[in-house]
VOGU-3710 file (C-alpha; in Angstrom, 3 decimals, decimal comma):
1> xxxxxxxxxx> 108,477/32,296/121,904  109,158/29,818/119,011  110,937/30,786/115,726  107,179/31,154/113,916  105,504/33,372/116,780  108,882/35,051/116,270  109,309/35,880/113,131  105,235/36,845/112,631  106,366/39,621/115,777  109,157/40,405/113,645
11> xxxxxxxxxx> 106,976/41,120/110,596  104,209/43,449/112,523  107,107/45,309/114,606  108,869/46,028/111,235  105,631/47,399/110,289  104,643/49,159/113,442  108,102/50,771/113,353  107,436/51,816/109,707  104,464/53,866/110,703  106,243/55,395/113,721
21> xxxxxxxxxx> 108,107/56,827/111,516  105,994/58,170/108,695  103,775/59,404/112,157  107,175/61,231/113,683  107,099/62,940/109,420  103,755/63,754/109,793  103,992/65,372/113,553  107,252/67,411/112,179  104,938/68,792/109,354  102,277/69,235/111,756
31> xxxxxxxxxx> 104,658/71,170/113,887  105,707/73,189/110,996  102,320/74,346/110,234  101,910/77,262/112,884  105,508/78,202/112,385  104,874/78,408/108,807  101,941/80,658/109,034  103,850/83,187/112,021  106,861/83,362/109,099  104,279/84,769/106,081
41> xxxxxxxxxx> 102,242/86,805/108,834  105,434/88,393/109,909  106,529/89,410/106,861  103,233/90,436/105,690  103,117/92,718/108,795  106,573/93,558/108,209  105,806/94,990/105,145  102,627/96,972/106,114  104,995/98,418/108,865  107,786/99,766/105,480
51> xxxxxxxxxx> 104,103/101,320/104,475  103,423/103,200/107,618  107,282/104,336/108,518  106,877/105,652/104,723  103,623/107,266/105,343  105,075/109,124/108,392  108,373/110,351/106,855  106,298/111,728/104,015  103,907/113,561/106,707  107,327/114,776/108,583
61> xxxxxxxxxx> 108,476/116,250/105,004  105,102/117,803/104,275  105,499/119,512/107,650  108,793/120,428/106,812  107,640/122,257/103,642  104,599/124,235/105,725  107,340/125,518/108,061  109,686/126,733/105,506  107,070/128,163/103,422  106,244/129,984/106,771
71> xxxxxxxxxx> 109,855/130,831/107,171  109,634/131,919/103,459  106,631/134,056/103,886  107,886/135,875/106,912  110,769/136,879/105,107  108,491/138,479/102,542  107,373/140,245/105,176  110,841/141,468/106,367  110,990/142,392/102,723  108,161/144,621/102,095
81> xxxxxxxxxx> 109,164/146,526/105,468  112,924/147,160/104,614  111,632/148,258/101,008  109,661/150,752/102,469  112,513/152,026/105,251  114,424/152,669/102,536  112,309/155,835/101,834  112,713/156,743/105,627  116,438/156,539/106,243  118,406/159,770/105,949
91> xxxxxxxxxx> 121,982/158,407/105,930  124,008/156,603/103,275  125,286/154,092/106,337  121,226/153,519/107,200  120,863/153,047/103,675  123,721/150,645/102,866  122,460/148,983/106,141  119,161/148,220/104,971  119,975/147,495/100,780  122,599/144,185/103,013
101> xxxxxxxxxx> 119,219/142,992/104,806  117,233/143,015/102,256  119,797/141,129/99,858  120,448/138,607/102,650  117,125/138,132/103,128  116,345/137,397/99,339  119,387/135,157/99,364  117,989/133,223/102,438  114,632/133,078/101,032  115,921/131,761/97,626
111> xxxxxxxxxx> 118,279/129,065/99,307  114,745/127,835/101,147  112,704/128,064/98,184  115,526/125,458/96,840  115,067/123,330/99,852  111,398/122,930/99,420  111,733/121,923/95,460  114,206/119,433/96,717  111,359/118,737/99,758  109,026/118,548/97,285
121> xxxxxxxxxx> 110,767/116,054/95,140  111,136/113,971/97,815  107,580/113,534/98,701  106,511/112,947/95,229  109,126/110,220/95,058  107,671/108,598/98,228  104,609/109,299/97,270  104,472/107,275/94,086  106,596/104,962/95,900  103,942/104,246/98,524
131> xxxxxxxxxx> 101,356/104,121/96,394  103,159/101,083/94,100  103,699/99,233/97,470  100,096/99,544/98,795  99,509/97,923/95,470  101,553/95,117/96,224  100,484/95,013/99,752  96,807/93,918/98,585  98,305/91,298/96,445  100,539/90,019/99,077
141> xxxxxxxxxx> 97,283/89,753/101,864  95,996/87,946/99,159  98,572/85,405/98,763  99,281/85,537/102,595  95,197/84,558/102,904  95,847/82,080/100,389  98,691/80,038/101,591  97,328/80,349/105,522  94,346/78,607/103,780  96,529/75,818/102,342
151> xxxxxxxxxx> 98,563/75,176/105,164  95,364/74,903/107,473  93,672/72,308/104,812  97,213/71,024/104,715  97,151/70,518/108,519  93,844/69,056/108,777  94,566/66,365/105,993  97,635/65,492/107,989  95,751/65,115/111,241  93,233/63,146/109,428
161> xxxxxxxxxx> 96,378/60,889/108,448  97,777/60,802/111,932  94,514/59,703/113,248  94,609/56,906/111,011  97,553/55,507/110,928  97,656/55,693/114,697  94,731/53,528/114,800  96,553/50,996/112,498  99,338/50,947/114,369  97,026/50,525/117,495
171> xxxxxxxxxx> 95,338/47,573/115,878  98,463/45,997/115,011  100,493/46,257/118,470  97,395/44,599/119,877  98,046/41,501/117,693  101,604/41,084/118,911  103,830/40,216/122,066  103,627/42,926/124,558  106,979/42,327/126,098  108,364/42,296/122,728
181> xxxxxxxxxx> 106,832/45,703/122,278  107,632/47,450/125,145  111,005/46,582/124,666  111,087/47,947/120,978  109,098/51,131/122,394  111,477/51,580/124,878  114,580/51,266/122,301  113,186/53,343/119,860  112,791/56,479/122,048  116,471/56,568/122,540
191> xxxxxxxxxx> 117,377/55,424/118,728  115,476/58,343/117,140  112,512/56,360/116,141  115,086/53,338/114,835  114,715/50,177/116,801  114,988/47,103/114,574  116,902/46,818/112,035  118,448/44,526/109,976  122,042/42,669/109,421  123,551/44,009/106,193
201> xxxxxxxxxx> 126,755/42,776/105,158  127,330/41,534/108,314  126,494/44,286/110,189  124,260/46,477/112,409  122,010/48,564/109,728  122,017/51,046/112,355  125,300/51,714/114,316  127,121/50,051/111,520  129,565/47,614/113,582  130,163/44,060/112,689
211> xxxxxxxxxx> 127,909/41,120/113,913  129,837/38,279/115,371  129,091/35,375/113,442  127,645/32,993/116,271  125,481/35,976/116,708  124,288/36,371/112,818  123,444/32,616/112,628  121,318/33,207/115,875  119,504/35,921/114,730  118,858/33,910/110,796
221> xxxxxxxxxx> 117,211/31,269/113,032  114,888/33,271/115,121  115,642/31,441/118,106  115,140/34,403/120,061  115,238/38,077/120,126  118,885/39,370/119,867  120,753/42,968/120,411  123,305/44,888/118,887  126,308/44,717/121,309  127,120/48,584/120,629
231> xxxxxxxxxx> 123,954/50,350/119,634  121,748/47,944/121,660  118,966/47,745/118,515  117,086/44,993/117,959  118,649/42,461/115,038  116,407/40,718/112,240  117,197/38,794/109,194  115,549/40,112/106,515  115,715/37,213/105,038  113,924/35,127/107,667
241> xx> 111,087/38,101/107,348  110,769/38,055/103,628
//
């Protein structure tokens, strides 16, 4: 290959390589898209999950209440029949007996009646609670709908992009040395997407070590295609290219 045809495979490959890697951006945003949507959808059902777990601890106070209002009323009961044994008994033991019952059972019914206030309490706290987060539960399917409608528009304009500047790449590879291009394709797996690069300061762009001179001058002339002696990139002169 002559130091034109070179330099002309030079120029497309810097350009191929240049859209390999704004196609490996693209693919990573592409990639990102589904993961994206899982994250909001998670915490979207996350949240509606807070909402139920709420709902059901406020139904397991409610039935809490109900049993000590039971518990309340069937010490009323208890009441109303030691009030009227106290007309039956006919000792002063009986009678003390009965007057204890009936003040422990006021005193028990009293402490419950303070349990359900504080039960009660509680479930108008949740309850007001609950219904400020189903509030913010519609707004947050809204923006969840929203931004899963954006990311897919997102991902189809970035497909669209893909699509095209595959094709230029396509149409440009076809133009240029194959050999040439198989060995930059075969570099550039292993050199995360970096394959040619250029001699700054007098050394590899990519790995960074210094180009021995004879090298350098070989590589200015585009007498033929060179290598980095550490990294194993291909070397161009930028400029030869510009």
């Amino acid at each position: 290959m002559g130091k034109d045809e070179l330099i002309a495979n030079f120029k497309i490959l810097r350009q191929i390589q240049q859209i390999d890697l704004e196609l490996k951006d693209i693919q990573n945003q592409l990639n990102n898209v589904p993961v994206n949507i899982t994250k909001w959808k998670t915490e979207l059902e996350n949240y509606k999950k807070e909402i139920a777990d709420d709902k059901k601890e406020i139904e397991k106070l409610i039935l809490e209440i109900k049993e000590k209002e039971i518990e309340v009323s069937s010490n009323q009961e208890a009441l109303k029949k030691y009030n009227s044994q106290l007309y039956a008994v006919k000792t002063n033991k009986e009678y003390s007996s009965l007057l204890h019952e009936i003040d422990e059972t006021k005193r028990k019914n009293s402490h419950i009646e303070d349990q359900i206030l504080e039960l009660m309490e509680k479930v108008d706290f949740k309850e007001k609670a609950a219904k400020e987060k189903a509030q913010k539960l519609s707004a947050l399917q809204e923006e969840f709908e929203k931004k899963e409608r954006e990311e897919k528009e997102r991902e189809k304009f970035l497909n669209e992009e893909f699509a095209k500047k595959s094709k230029e790449k396509e149409e440009m590879a076809a133009g240029m040395d194959q050999s040439l291009l198989a060995k930059y394709q075969r570099i550039s797996k292993s050199k995360d997407g970096l394959a040619l690069v250029a001699i700054t300061e007098n050394s590899c762009s990519g790995c960074h070590m210094e180009i021995p001179p004879q090298t350098r001058n070989e590589v200015k002339l585009c007498s033929k295609t060179l290598t980095c002696e550490r990294c194993g990139r291909i070397l161009y002169c930028k400029e030869s290219l510009d």
